[in-house]
C-alpha positions in Angstrom: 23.9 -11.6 23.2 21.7 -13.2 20.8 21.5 -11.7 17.2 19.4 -12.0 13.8 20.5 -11.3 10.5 17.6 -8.7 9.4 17.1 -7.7 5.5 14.8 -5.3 3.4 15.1 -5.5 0.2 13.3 -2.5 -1.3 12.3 -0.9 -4.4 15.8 1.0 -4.8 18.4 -0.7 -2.6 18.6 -3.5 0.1 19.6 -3.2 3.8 20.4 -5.1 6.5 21.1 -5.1 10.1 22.5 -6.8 13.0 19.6 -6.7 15.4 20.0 -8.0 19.1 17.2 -9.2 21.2 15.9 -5.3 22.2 15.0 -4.6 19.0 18.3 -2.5 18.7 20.3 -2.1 15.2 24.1 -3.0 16.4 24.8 -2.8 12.6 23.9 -2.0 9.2 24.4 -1.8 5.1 22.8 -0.4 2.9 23.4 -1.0 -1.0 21.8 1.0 -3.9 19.9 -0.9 -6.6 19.7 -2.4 -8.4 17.8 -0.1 -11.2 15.1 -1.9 -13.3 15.0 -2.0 -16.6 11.8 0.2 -17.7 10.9 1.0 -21.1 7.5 1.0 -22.9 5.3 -0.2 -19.8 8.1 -3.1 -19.2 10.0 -3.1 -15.7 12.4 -6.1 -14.9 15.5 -6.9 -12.9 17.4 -10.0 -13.1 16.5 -11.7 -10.1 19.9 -12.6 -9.2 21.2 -8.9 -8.6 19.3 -9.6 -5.8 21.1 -12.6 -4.1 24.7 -10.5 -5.3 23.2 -7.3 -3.2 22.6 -10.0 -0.6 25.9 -11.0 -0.3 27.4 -7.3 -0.9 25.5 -6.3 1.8 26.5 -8.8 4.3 29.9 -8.4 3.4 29.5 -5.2 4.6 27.9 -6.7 8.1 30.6 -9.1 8.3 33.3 -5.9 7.9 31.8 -3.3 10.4 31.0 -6.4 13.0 32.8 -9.3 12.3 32.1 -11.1 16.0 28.4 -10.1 16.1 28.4 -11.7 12.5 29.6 -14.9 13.6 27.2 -15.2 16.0 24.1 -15.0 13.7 21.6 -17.6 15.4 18.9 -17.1 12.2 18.1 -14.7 9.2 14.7 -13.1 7.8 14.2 -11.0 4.7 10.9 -9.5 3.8 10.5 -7.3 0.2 9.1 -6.1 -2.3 6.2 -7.4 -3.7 3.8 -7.6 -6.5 7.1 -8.9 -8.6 7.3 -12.2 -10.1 10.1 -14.4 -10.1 9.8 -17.0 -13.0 11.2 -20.3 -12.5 11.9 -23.3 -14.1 12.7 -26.9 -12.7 15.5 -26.9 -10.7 14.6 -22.8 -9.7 16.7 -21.6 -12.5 15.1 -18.1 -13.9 13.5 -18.4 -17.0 13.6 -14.6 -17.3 14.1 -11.4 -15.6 11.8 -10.8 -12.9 8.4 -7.9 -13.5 8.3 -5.6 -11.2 5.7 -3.8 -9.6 5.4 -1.3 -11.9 5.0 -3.1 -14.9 2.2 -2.4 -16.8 2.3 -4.8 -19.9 -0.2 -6.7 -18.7 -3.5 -4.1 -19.4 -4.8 -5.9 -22.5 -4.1 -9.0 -21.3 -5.7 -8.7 -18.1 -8.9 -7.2 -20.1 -9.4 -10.4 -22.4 -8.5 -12.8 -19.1 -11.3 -11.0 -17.2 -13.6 -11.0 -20.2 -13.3 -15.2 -20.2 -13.0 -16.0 -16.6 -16.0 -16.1 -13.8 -16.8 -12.6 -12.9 -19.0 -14.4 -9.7 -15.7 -15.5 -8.3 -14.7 -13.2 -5.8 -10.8 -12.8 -7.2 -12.4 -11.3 -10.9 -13.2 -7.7 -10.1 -9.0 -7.6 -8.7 -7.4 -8.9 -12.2 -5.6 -5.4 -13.4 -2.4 -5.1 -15.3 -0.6 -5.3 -11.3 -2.4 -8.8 -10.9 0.0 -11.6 -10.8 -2.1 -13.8 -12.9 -3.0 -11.2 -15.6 1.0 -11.4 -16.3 1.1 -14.7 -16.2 -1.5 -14.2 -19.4 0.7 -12.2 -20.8 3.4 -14.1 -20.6 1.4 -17.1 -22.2 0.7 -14.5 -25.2 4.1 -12.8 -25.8 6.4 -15.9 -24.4 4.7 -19.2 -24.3 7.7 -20.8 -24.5 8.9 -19.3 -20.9 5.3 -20.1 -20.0 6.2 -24.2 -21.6 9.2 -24.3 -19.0 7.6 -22.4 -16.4 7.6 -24.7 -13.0 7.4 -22.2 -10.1 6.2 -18.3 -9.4 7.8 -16.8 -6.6 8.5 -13.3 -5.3 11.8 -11.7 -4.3 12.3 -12.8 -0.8 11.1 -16.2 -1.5 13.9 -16.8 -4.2 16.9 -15.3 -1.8 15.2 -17.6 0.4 15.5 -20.4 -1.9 19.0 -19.5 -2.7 19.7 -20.1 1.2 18.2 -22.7 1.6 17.1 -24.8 -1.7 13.8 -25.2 -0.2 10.8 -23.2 -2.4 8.3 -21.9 -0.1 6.3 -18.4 0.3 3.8 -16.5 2.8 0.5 -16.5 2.8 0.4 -12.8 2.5 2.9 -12.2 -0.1 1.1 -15.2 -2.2 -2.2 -13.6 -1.2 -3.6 -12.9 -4.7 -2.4 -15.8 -6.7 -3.6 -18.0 -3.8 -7.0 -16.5 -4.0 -7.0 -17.6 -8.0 -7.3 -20.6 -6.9 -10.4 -20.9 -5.1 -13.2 -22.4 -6.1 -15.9 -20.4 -7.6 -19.4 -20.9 -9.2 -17.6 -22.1 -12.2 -14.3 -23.3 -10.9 -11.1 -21.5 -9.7 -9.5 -18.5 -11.7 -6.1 -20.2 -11.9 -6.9 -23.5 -13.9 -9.5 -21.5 -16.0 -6.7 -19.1 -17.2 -4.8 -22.7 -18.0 -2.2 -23.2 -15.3 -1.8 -25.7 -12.6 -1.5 -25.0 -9.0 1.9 -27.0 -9.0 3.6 -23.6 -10.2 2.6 -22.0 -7.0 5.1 -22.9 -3.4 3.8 -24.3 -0.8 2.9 -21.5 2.2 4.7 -20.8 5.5 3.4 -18.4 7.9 6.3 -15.5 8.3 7.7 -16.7 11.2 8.2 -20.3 10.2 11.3 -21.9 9.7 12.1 -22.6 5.7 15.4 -24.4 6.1 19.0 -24.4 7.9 20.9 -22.0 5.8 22.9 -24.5 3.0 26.8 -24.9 3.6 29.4 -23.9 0.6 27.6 -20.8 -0.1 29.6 -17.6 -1.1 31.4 -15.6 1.7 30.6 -14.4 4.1 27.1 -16.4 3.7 29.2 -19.8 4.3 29.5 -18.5 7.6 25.8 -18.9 8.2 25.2 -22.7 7.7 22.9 -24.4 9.9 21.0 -21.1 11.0 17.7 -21.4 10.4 15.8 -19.2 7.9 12.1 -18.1 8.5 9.4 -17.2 5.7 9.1 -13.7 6.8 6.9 -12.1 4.2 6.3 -8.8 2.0 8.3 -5.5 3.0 4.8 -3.7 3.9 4.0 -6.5 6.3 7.5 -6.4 8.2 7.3 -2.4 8.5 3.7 -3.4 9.8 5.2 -5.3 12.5 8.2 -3.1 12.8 5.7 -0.1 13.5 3.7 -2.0 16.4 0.5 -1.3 13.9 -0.4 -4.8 13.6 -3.5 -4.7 16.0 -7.1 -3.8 15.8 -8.1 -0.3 15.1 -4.7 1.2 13.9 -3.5 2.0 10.3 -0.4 2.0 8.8 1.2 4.1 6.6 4.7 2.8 4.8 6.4 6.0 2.7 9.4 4.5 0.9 9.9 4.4 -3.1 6.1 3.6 -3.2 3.4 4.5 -0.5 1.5 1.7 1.6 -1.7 2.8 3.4 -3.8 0.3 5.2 -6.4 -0.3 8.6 -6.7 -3.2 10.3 -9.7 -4.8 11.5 -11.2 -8.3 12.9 -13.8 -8.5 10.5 -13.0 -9.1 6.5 -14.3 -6.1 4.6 -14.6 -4.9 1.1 -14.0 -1.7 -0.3 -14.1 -0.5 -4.0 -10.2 -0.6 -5.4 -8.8 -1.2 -2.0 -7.5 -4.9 -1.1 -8.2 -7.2 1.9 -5.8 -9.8 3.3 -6.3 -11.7 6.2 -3.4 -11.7 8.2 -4.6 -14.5 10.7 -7.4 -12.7 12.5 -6.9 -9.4 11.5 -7.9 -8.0 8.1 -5.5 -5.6 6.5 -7.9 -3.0 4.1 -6.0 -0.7 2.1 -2.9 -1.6 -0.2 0.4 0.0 -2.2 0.6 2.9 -4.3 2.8 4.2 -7.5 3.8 7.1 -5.4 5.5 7.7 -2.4 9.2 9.7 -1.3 9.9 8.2 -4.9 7.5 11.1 -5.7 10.2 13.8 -3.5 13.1 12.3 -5.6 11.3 13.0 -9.0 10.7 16.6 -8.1 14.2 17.0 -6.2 15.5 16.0 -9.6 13.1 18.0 -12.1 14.4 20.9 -9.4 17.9 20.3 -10.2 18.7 19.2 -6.3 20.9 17.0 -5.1 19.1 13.5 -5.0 21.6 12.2 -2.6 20.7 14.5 0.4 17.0 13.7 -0.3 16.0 15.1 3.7 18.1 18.0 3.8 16.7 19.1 0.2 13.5 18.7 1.0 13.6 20.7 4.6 15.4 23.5 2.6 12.5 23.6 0.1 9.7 23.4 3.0 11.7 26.5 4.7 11.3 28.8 2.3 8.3 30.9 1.7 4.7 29.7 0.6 2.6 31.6 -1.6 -0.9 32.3 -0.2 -2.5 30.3 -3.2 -1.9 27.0 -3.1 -1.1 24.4 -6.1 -2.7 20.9 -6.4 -0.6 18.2 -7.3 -2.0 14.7 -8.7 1.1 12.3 -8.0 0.5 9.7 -10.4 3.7 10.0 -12.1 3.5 6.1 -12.9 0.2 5.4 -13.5 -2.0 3.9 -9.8 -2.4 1.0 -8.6 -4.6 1.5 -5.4 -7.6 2.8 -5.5 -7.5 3.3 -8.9 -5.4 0.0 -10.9 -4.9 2.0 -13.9 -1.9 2.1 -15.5 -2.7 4.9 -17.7 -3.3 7.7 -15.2 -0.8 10.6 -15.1 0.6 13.4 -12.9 -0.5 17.1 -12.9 0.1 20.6 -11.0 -3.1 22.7 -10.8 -3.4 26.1 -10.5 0.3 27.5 -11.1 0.8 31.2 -11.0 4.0 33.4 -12.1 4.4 33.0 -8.5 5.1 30.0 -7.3 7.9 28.4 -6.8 9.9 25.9 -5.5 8.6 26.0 -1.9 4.9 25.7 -3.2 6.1 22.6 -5.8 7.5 21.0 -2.5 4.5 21.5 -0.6 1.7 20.7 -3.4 3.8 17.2 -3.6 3.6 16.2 0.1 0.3 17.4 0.2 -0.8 15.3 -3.2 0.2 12.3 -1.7 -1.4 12.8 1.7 -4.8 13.3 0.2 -4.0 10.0 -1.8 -3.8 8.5 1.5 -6.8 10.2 2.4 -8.8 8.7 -0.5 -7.5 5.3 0.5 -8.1 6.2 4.6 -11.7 6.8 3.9 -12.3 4.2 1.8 -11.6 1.9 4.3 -12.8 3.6 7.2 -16.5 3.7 5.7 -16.4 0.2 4.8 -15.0 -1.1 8.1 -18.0 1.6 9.6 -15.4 3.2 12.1 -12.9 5.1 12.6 -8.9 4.1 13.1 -6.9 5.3 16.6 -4.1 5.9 15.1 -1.9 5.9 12.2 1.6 4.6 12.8 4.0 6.2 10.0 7.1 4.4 9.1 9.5 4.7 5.8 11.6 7.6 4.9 9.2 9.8 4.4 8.5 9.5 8.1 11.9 11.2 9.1 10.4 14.6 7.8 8.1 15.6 10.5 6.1 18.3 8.4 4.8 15.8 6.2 3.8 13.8 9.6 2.5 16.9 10.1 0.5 17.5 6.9 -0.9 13.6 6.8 -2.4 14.2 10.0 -4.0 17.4 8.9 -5.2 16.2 5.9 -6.2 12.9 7.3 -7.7 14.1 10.5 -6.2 11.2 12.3 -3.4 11.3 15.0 0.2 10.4 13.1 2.4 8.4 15.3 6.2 7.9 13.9 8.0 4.8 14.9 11.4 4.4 17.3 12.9 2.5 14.5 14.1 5.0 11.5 14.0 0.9 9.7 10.5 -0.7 10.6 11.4 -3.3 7.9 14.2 -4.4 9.7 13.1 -4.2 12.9 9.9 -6.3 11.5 12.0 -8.9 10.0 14.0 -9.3 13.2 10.9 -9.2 15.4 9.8 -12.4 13.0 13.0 -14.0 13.6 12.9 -13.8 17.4 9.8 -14.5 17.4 10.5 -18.3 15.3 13.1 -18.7 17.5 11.1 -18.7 20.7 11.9 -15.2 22.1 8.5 -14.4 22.1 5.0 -16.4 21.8 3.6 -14.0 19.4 4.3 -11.4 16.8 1.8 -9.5 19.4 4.3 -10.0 22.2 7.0 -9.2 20.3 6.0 -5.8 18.6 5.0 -4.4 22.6 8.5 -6.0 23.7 10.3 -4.4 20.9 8.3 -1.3 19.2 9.1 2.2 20.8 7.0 5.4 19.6 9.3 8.5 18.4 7.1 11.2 18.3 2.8 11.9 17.7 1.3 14.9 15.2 -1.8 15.9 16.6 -4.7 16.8 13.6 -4.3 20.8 13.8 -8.1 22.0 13.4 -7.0 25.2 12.3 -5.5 23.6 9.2 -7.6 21.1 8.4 -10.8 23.2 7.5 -8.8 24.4 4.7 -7.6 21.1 3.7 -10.7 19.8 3.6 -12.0 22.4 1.0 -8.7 21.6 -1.0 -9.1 17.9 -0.7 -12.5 18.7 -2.6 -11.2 20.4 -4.9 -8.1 17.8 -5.4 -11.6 15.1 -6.2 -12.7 17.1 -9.0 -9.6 17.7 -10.1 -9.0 13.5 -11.0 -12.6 13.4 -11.8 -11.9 16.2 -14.5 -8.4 15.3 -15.6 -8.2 11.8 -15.6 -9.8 11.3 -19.2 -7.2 13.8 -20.6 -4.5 11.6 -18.7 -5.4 8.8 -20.3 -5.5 9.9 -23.6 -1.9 11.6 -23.2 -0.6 8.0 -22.3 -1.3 6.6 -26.0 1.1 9.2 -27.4 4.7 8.9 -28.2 6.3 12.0 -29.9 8.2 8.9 -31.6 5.9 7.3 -32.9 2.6 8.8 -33.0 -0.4 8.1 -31.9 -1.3 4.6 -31.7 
């Protein structure tokens, strides 16, 4: 039986499987963390908690299927992305990595877009999320990291790198810093904000080979030497794969710690605060969120439920009985990134009454994030000029089936769950078996090896008053979002700036 060593390392812990050629899990682990440190707009990790929650995890493999780990024939890891890794020579760290949610960059990126090219086509997308606005920042707050700096990578390139010594990315997960460095009416963005393209890897496509895994590694990775390790790419392109969505006409919707919502067409197209990536012939249009099941866990804990059983919690809360009038919830807890890149926005229930409780909290939350989607849904669909098939739902958020339920409404599109409760994992594996021969295509691979679980119908009756609420949810952003960005220049310690 031929098996791949799968891995997903996501915003709050990393997994990994044992995945045999059907596509089936024979094994998993899972590890928490590990947390980021966030305070005052900042969010790092050291980058190698990382490759220690790799080897924890496959410890774990190696303990619950010791035979099926020895007979590893290659490994992939996709993750998360819109984090920089910041190396020096030799691929030592010069600092803890930023995360996706750190917003130190705003200022910077405002002066770096005030003196770059606004005709390139990269300009209108420098935010305080852009990789090369916190690459300014880092040459204004540490210019000595910025001195040593040799090589940006992201978090499955470096536990690549650890494998394997070889420094390499994806075209994908390297998609915005790549695009810096196209030439423009006056030049390319990345040499005009003063740094060289030698500090970004050379490319791979996902499902080509990096290098052999290295020997003398720390069990139970020693065991792996020789097997070869492909590029794989970001965690939203593996659940792609893993959710057979990565075809003309369908969407995608990824609901883990942050929420992915994308369509994919053969045309590129543009659409205001959404981004386009050409995944060889297809263009994704769409992009991640701040919010997401993250979003669940923030209320289960404000709620005083038990985090830990996040699905049972939630189903107890969605059980109980819903006021007739309902609450609007804005669910930007952490600022936005798409459609909006703006760091500053904040969260909000609308329309409480004595009333409400718990049940309506639960429900305004689900249904917050759902018109999100919708925002980012129509976006694309209007600039595409046609509607998706399908959206194909994958994450954790997809194990609750009335939030399927309530995207679908809301969205007015079928939602069509996945086999696979891990599309990450079942992406990277369909990348590795696909490097290895298996297959001649990621195409041929997703129909060998994606199954369906179950399809929510758009309910008609419900979606007439959705759409009046969805209106209303519009002119509520429209009407609170200056008041939301005021309230994020305050500190109760410090004033107001």
């Amino acid at each position: 039986m031929s098996v791949v060593l799968a891995c997903d390392l996501g915003g709050t812990s990393f997994r990994a499987a044992l995945v045999d050629g059907s596509g089936r899990l024979c094994a998993q682990s899972a590890v928490p963390g590990p947390a980021s440190l966030d305070v005052a707009g900042a969010s790092e990790i050291d980058a190698d908690a990382w490759w220690r929650l790799l080897i924890e995890a496959c410890a774990g493999l190696d303990r619950k299927a010791p035979e099926l780990f020895a007979a590893i024939e290659a490994v992939a890891i996709c993750g998360v992305t819109r984090t920089q890794i910041i190396l020096g020579q030799g691929g030592r760290p010069l600092r803890p990595a930023m995360t996706w949610k750190d917003t130190r960059a705003e200022a910077a990126a405002a002066r770096l877009r005030a003196r770059l090219d606004p005709a390139h086509a990269e300009h209108a997308a420098i935010n305080a999320f852009h990789p090369l606005a916190r690459l300014a920042w880092l040459r204004e707050a540490e210019p000595e990291t910025v001195r040593d700096l040799a090589t940006v990578l992201e978090p499955k390139d470096y536990l690549n790198f650890r494998l394997t010594g070889v420094l390499v990315s994806d075209p994908v997960s390297m998609a915005r810093l790549h695009a810096c460095t196209a030439s423009g009416p006056a030049g390319d963005l990345l040499s005009a904000a003063g740094f060289p393209a030698t500090i970004l890897p050379s490319l791979r496509e996902p499902w080509e080979q990096v290098a052999p895994v290295l020997p003398g590694l720390p069990a139970p990775l020693d065991r792996l030497a020789g097997a070869p390790v492909f590029c794989a790419s970001n965690d939203t392109w593996a659940a792609v794969v893993g959710l057979g969505a990565m075809r003309d006409g369908y969407a995608y919707n990824i609901s883990g710690t942050t929420e992915v919502l994308g369509m994919l067409g053969p045309e590129p197209a543009q659409a205001q605060g959404l981004l386009t990536v050409d995944w060889r012939g297809l263009f994704q249009l769409g992009g991640p969120s701040q919010t997401g099941a993250d979003t669940v866990s923030w209320l289960l804990a404000l709620l005083g439920r038990d985090g830990a059983a996040i699905g049972a919690e939630i189903d107890a809360l969605l059980s109980g009985a819903r006021q007739g009038q309902p609450v609007l919830f804005l669910p930007y807890l952490q600022g936005e990134r798409v459609p909006y890149w703006d760091p500053s926005l904040r969260g909000a229930f609308i329309g409480l009454n004595r009333r409400h409780g718990a049940t309506d909290l639960a429900f305004a939350v689900l249904e917050g994030v759902a018109f999100l989607n919708r925002i980012v849904l129509e976006g694309a669909e209007a600039a595409t000029g046609r509607p998706v098939t399908e959206i194909r739902f994958g994450g954790g958020g997809a194990a609750n089936p009335v939030w399927s339920q309530i995207k679908a409404d809301i969205c007015g599109r079928p939602v069509v769950v996945g086999a696979s409760p891990e599309p990450g994992l079942l992406g990277a594996a369909i990348i590795a078996f696909t490097g290895l021969g298996f297959f001649a295509s990621l195409a041929e691979a997703q129909e060998a090896l994606v199954a369906t679980a179950s399809r929510f119908e758009p309910d008609l009756s419900r979606k007439q008053g959705y759409d009046a609420l969805f209106a209303l949810y519009r002119r509520s952003e429209q009407a609170l979002g200056p008041i939301s960005q005021e309230l994020a220049t305050w500190s109760w310690d410090g004033g107001r700036p």
